[in-house]
Backbone as numpy.savetxt, mean C-alpha at the origin, in Angstrom:
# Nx Ny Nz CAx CAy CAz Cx Cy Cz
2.26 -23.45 4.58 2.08 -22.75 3.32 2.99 -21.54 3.33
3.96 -20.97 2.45 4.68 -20.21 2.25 4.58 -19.49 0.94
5.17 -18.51 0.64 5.32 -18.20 -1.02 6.68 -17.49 -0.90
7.86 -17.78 -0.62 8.65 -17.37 -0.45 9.40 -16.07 -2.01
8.70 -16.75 -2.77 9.27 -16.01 -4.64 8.69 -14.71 -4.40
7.38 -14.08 -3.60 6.53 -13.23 -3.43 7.25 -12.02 -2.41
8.56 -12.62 -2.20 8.89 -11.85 -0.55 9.53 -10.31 -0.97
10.17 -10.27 -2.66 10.31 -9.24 -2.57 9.33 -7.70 -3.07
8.41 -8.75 -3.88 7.34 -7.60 -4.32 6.44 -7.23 -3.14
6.68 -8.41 -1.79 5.77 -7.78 -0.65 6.51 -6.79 -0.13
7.63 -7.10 0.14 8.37 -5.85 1.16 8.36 -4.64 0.23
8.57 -4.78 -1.51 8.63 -3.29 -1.66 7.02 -2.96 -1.52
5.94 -3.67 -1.58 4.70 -3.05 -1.61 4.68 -2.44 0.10
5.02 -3.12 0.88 5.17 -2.61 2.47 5.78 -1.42 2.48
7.06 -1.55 2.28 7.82 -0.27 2.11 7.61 1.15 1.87
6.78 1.30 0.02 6.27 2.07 -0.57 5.17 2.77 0.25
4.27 1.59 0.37 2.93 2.17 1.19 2.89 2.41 2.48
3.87 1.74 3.40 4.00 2.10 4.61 4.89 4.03 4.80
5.50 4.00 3.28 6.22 5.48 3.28 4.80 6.57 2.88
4.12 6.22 1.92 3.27 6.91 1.60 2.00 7.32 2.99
2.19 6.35 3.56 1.14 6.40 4.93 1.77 7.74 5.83
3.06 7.61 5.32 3.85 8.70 6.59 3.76 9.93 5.81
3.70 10.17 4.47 4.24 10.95 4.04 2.80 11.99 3.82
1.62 10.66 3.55 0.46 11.76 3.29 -0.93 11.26 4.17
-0.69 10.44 5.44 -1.69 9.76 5.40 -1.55 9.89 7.42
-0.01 10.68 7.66 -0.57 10.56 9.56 -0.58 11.82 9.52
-1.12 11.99 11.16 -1.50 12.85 12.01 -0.28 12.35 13.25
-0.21 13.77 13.67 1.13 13.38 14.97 -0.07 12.79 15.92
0.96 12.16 16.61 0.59 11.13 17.44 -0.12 10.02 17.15
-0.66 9.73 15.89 -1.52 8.65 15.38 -0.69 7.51 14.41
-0.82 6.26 14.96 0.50 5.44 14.16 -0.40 5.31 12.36
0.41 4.30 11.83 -0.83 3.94 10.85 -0.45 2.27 10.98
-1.32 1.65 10.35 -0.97 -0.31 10.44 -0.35 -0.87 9.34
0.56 -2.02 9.47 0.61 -2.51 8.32 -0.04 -4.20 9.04
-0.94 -4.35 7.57 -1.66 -5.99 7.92 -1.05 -6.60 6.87
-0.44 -7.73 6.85 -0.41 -8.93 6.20 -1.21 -10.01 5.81
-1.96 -10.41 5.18 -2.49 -11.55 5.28 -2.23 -12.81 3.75
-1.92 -13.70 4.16 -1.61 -15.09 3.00 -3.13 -15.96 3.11
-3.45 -16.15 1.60 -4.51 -17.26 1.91 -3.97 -18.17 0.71
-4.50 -18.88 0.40 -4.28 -20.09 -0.47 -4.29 -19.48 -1.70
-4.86 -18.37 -2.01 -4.85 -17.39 -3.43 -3.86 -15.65 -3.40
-4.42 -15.72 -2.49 -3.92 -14.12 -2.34 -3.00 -14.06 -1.22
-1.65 -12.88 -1.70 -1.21 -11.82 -0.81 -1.45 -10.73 -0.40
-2.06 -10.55 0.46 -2.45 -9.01 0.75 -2.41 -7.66 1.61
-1.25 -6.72 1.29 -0.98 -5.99 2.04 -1.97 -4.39 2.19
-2.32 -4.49 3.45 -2.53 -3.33 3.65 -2.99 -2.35 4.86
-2.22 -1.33 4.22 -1.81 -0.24 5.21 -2.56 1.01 5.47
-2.91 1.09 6.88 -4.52 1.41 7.38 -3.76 3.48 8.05
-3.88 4.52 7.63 -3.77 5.15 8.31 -5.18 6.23 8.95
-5.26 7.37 9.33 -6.04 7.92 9.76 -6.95 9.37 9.19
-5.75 9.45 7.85 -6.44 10.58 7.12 -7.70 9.75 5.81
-8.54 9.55 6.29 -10.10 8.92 5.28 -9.97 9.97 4.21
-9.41 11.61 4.56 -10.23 12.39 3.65 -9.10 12.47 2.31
-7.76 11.79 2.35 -6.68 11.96 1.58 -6.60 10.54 1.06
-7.11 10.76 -0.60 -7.11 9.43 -0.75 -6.23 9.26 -1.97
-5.42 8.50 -2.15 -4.86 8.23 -3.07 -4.86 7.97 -4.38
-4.33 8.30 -5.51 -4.66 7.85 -6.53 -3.15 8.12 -7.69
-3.55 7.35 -8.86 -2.02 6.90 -9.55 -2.18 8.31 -10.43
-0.95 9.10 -10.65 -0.45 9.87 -11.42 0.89 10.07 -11.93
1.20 10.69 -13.16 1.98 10.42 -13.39 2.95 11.47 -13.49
3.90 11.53 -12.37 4.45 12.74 -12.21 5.52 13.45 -13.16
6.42 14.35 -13.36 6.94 14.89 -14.65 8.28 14.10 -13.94
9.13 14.05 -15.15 11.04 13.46 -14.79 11.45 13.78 -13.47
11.67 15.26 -13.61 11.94 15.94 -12.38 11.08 15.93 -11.08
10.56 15.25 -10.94 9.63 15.93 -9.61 10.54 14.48 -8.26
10.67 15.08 -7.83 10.94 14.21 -6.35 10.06 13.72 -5.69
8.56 13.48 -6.06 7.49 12.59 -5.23 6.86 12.40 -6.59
5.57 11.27 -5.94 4.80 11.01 -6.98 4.52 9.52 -7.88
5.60 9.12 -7.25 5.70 7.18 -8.13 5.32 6.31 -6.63
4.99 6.35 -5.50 5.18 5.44 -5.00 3.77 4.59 -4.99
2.11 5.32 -5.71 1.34 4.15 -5.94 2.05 3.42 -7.06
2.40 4.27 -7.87 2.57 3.91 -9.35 3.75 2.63 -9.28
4.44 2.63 -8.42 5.48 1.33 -7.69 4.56 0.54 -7.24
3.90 0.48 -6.12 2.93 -0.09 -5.70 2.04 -1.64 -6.48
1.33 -0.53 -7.66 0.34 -0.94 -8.39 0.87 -1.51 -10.12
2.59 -1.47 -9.94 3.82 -2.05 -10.50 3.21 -4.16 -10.47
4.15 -4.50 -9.23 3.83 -6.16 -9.35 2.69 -6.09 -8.47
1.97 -5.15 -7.98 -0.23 -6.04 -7.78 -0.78 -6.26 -8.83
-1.41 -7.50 -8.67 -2.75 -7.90 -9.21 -4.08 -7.00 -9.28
-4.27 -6.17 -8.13 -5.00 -5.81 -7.96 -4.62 -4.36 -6.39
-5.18 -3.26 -6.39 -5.16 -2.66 -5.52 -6.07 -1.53 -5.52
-6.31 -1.01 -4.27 -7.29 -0.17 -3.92 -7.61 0.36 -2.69
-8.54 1.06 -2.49 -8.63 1.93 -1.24 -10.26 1.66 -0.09
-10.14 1.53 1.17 -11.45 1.09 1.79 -11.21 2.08 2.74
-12.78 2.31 3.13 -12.89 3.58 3.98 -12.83 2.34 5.22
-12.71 3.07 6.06 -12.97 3.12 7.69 -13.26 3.87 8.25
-13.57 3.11 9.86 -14.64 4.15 10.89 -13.61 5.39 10.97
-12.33 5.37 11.15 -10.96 6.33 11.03 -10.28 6.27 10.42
-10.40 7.02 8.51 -9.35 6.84 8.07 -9.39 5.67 6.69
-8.58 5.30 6.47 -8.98 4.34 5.09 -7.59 3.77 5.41
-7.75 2.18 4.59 -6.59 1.41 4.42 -6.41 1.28 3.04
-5.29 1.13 2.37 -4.64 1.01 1.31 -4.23 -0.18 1.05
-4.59 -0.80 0.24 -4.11 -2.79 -0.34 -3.46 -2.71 -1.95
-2.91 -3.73 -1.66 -2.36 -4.33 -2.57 -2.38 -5.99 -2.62
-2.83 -6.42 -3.54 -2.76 -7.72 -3.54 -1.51 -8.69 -4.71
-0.92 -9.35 -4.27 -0.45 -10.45 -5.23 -1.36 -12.04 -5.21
-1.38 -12.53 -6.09 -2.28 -13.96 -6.40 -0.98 -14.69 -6.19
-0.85 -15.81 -5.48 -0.09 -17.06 -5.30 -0.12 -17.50 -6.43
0.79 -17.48 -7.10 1.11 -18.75 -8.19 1.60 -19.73 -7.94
């Protein structure tokens, strides 16, 4: 089973959120994860770091500002996305549906 048509909205969803993990979501010395998983319906990325108390959410930043789009990229080609706590920290998903 493959979805190969899916490969580039996964890497930018990896990309985005794996930057956003660095940018607002580590602690030195603490990595953060990226999980993959394919099922027969869903693609689903997501990226686990260690700050639980910084949680994300979509806004819409002014022309000028140099941060600020990368849920809003994100939550661009998902179906669906959102935020789950953990014992350390929260993971960040994004899903695409297999067509």
């Amino acid at each position: 089973m493959g979805a190969p048509g899916m490969a580039g909205d996964a890497a930018l969803i990896v990309s985005e959120s794996a930057t956003n993990a660095l940018l607002h979501g580590a602690i030195r010395g603490r990595l953060f994860r990226v999980h993959l998983t394919l099922t027969e319906f869903v693609l689903r990325v997501a990226v686990s770091d260690p700050r639980g108390e910084r949680l994300p959410c979509l806004r819409r930043p002014d022309g000028d500002d140099c941060y600020g789009r990368g849920l809003l990229i994100v939550a661009q080609p998902a179906d669906r996305w959102g935020v789950e706590p953990r014992t350390v920290g929260k993971s960040v998903f994004a899903e695409l549906s297999v067509r």
